[in-house]
Structure formats: structure tokens, C-alpha cells
N, C-alpha and C positions, 0 to 999 in steps of 0.2 A: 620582540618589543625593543625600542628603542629610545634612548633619552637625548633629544636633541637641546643645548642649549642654546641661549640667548645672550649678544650684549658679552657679559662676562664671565669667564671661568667657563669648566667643564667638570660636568658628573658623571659619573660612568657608575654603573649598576652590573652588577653583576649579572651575565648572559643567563648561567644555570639557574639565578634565585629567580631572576626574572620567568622564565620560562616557566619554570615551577607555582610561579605564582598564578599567570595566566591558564595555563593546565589545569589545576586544582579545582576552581572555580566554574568549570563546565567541561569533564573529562568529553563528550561526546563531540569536542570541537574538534579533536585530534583526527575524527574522522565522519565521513560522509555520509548523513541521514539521509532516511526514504521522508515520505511527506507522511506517512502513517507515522513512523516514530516522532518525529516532528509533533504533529499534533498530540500524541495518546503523553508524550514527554512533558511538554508545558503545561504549567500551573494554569494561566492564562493565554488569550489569543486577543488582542488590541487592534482596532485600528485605530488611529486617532492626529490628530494634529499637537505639534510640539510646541507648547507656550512656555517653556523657560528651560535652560539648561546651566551648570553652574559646577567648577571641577574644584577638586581639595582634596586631602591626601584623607584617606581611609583606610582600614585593614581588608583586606579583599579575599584572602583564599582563609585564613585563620586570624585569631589573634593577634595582633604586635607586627602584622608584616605590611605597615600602610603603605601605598601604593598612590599616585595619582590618579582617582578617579572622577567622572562624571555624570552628574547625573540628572537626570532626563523627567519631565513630565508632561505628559499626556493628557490634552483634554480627548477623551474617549468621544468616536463620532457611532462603532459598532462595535461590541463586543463580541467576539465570537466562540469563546468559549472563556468559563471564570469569571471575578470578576464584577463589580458592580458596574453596570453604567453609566448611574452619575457620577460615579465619582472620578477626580483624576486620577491618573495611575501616574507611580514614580517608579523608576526604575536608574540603575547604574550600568556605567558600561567603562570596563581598565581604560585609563589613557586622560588626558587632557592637558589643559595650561593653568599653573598655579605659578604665580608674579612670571620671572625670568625663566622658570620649568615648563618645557612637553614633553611629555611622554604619549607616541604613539604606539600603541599594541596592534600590529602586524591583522590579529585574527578578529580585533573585536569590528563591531558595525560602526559607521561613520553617521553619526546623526546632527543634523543639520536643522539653527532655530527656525523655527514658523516650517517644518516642514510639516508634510504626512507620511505617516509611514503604518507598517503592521508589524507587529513585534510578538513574538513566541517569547512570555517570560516565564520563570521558573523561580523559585525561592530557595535563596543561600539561609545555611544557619546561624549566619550571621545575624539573620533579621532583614536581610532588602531584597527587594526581586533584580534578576538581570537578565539581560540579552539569551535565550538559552542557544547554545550552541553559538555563540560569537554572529557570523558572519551571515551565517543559514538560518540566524530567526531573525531578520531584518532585511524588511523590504520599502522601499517609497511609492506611493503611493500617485497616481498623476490622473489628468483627465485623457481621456484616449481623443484623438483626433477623428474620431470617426463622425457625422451628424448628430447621433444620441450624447454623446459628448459624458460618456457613463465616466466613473470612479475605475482605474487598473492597478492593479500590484503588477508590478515592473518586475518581470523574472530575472534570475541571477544562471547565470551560465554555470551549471555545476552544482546546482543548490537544487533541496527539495522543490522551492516553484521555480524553474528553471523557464518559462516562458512566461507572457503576459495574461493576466485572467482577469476576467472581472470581477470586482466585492460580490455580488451574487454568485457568480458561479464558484468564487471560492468558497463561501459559505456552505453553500451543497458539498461541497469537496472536503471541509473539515470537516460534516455534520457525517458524510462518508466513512471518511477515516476513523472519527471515535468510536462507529459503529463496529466495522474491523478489527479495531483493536479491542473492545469489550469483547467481541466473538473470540479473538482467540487468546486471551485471556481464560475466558471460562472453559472455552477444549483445553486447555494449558491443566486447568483446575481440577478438569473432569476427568483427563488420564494420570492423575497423580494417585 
């Protein structure tokens, strides 16, 4: 994470608090999900277009350690797991611009106003939902070029959707994976 200033002066944040703070708040970034953990992991599964975004310092991993963040809401288009569908969904993600302050966090997702995207959210004890897994639960959303001109989640090189899929057939793919993950759960349960 980094604190870029603006115009005047310089802030420097400490590297290790910093680090720690982003850490905290979604230990499973530090390392590379399957798309099963991915899914059976989040609270919710969104896809949705972003009608407002807005950053302020907040506490993010515990009490008293506020942080630049921002946060995001979602008019919901499918829900794919969680979740109400009317309603909008808010969620936070470290990093933003407050007056003359950015702060960019390295690990978290880049979300962009009036986009579409699908987002893996999960719930801090804070009380707010976020990004789960930083980078690997955020995807955009685009129309594919082909004639049917269908809805795609844009794969991430290295991330649980690592190539381009369609809303349908991701849907089959998460509705997959919960199932997999309930199955071995209960073998889990049932050799105890």
C-alpha cells in the first residue's frame, strides 16, 4: 500500500502498520484461491452496476486504526448467491482520495463509477461487507463481441475466473461449486 500525496507536504505511513492493516481484513489474499473456495468463502455473489462511490477514512482491520477507504454500491442486476436482490448492495474496499490524500492498496480491486462488475463479498466485524480476497473477488463485467452480444465476466490471469465466461454459465459454475463444497463439508463432518 502506498500514500501518494498531492500539491503539498508528504505522509508516510508506516509500511509494517500498513501491511498489517490490509492483511487483517481478508487473511486469504496473501494467497491464491480455487473458484470452489472462492464461492463456499463469500457471504454474497453480486453482479451489479456501480451507481456511486465515495472514500473517508474509516477503521478497516480493528477499532481506532482508520484507514482511507472506499466505498462502493451496487445496484444489483443477478444475485448469485446471498443477498437480497432488490436491494443495493454497499460494500468497501482500503484505498482512496480524501481532499489532498490517496491511498492506493497494491492488493485491493480497482472499481470504477457506472461500471459492471461481480464481486465475492464477505462480512467484517466491523459491520460492512468487502471485496473478499482483495483482487480474486472482482471482476468487470462487459458485453462480448460475438452477434448474441450476451453479458461476460472478464477473466483475471492468475485468479479463480482466470478466463472469460458468460453470466449463465457462471451461474451453473457457482451453483457447481456450493454443491462441492456442501459435499465435502459433510464427508468432513461425517469422518469426525
Amino acid at each position: 500500500m502506498s500514500l501518494v500525496p498531492f500539491r503539498r507536504g508528504a505522509v508516510l505511513l508506516g509500511l509494517a502498520a500498513v501491511g498489517l492493516v490490509v492483511a487483517s481484513a481478508g487473511q486469504a489474499a496473501l494467497r491464491k484461491l480455487d473458484f470452489v473456495e472462492l464461492v463456499d468463502t463469500a457471504r454474497s455473489i453480486v453482479h451489479g452496476r456501480v451507481v456511486e462511490t465515495r472514500s473517508f477514512f474509516a477503521d478497516w482491520s480493528s477499532p481506532g486504526d482508520a484507514i482511507i477507504v472506499t466505498e462502493v454500491v451496487l445496484e444489483p442486476i443477478t444475485v448469485l448467491k446471498g443477498g437480497d436482490p432488490g436491494e443495493r448492495v454497499v460494500f468497501r474496499i482500503p484505498g482512496g482520495k480524501v481532499g489532498e490524500l490517496e491511498v492506493v492498496a497494491s492488493e485491493a480491486p480497482l472499481v470504477l463509477p457506472a461500471g459492471e462488475v461481480l464481486v465475492f463479498l464477505a462480512h467484517h466485524e466491523l459491520g460492512f461487507d468487502y471485496v473478499y480476497a482483495h483482487w480474486q473477488g472482482k471482476y468487470d463485467v462487459v458485453t462480448s463481441v460475438d452477434p448474441a452480444g450476451d453479458r461476460r465476466v472478464k477473466g483475471l490471469q492468475g485468479a479463480p475466473i482466470a478466463r472469460d465466461v458468460s453470466l449463465p454459465d457462471l451461474a451453473v459454475s457457482v451453483r457447481t461449486a456450493m454443491a462441492k463444497a456442501a459435499k465435502a463439508r459433510a464427508e468432513r463432518e461425517e469422518g469426525q
